[in-house]
C-alpha positions, 0 to 999 in steps of 0.5 A: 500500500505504501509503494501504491500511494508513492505511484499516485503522488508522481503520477499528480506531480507530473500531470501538474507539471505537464498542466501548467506548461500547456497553460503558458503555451503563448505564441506571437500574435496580435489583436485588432482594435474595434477602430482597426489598430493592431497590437502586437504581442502574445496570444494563449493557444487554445481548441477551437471552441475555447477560441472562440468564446475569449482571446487571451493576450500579452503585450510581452511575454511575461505581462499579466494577461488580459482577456477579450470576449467576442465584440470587445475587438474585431479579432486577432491573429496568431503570427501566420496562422489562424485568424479570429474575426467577431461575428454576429451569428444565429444560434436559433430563429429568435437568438443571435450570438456574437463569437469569434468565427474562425476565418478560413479564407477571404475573397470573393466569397468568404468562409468561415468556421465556429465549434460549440457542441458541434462543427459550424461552416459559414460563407459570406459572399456580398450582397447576401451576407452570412449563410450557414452551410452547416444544419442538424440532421432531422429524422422524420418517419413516412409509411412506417419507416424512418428517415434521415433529411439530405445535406442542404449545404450543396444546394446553398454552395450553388445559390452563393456561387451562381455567378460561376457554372463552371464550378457547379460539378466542383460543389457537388464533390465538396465535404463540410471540411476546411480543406475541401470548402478552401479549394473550393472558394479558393477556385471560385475566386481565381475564376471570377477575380481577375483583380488579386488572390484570395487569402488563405488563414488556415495554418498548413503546418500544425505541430503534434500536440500530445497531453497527459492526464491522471485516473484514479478512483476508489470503490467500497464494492467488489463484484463477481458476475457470475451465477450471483452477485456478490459484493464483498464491500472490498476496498478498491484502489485506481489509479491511471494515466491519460495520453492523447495525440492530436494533429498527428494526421496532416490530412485530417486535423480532426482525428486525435488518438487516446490511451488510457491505462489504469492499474487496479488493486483490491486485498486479492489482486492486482489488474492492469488494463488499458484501452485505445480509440480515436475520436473524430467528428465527420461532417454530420456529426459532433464526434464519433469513436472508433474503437481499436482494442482493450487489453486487460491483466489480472495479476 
């Protein structure tokens, strides 16, 4: 029991370590004042989600941090990388919302993406202004059976960009990703434009981000399934380590690997298991896990 607890204080120091360098992960960048100046210096690098809900800068590198909420500046920019901009966007038929839209690429059709509980694409071409690519799924039931609605984003994608046919069998290959609607648009702009590029935000290189995390956990029962229920009211000792691995793929941003591997120990037995998956969200959905395997020891 001593060794057990020695095990779960390094396991607490080092995920506190880890915590707090991820925390000070600041990069160079700057924001944009509501009347247009910029103000270089460092922003915290954070999800999507996170991203869009707050900017956390510093003028310098040591400097206290200020924190900016969507609407207080027009947006900020990570040096060469991705570039936030305020938005008022719907959230439902009666609610708007202003967040930071992540800004993809700027032409003659703009695109832009946000995160919540799930993935949002939007594109902004003048005079039409913001239009949401993105929809729920609605199932609905006909003669018995069940039914699930098409993607309308396609139908949108044409109606936006109808000042160019040549384009049209291009839009019925494009995918709710950042890759695919950047070309897309990226296209659209070199055949309507004659007058200058479009500028493209989304960062090509992104480096690997790997995090750590704690398990642990404590049980007064201890189950046997077998022909009965039994519970001895044992005590049960876990304690685990968390990996995951984002950014790994270059073709897809999205799909992150976990590890989890947890160590178990009760008055009899010691068990060791672990378990993989990665977890990515397509176009249509909030996430999805795909399950690679589960290994479990009894000692």
């Amino acid at each position: 029991m001593k060794h057990f607890f020695k095990v779960l204080l390094i396991l607490f120091y080092c995920n506190a370590n880890l915590k707090a360098n991820s925390n000070n992960n600041f990069t160079e960048g700057y924001i944009i004042s509501l009347n247009g100046d910029t103000t270089k210096g460092f922003l915290l690098s954070q999800e999507s989600r996170n991203a869009s809900a707050k900017c956390i800068f510093r003028p310098t590198a040591d400097s206290e941090s200020k924190i900016y909420k969507p609407g207080e500046i027009s947006g900020y920019r990570y040096l060469n990388g991705k570039y936030y901009i305020s938005k008022e966007i719907n959230i439902d038929s009666t609610t708007k919302k202003v967040v930071f839209l992540e800004f993809l690429i700027k032409g003659m059709a703009n695109v832009y993406y946000y995160m919540d509980n799930e993935e949002h694409y939007y594109i902004e071409k003048f005079p039409n202004g913001l239009l949401e690519l993105t929809e729920k799924q609605v199932t609905y039931f006909k003669d018995g059976h069940s039914y699930i609605s098409s993607p309308k984003y396609k139908g949108k994608l044409m109606y936006e960009l109808q000042d160019c046919p040549g384009i049209s069998n291009e839009i019925q290959n494009t995918r709710l990703t950042h890759k695919s609607l950047i070309k897309l648009t990226k296209d659209y702009h070199e055949k309507v434009c004659n007058s200058g590029s479009c500028i493209i935000y989304e960062k090509v290189n992104t480096s690997v981000i790997v995090k750590f995390g704690v398990l642990m956990g404590f049980s007064k029962n201890q189950y046997n399934f077998g022909r009965q229920l039994i519970s001895n009211y044992g005590n049960i000792y876990q304690i685990g380590a968390a990996l995951k691995i984002s950014n790994f793929l270059m073709f897809n941003r999205h799909i992150s690997l976990k590890a989890n591997f947890s160590f178990e120990k009760d008055s009899k037995s010691y068990t060791l298991s672990s378990t993989y998956n990665s977890v990515y969200p397509p176009p249509d959905r909030t996430s999805q896990n795909c399950f690679f395997g589960n290994i479990k020891v009894i000692v």
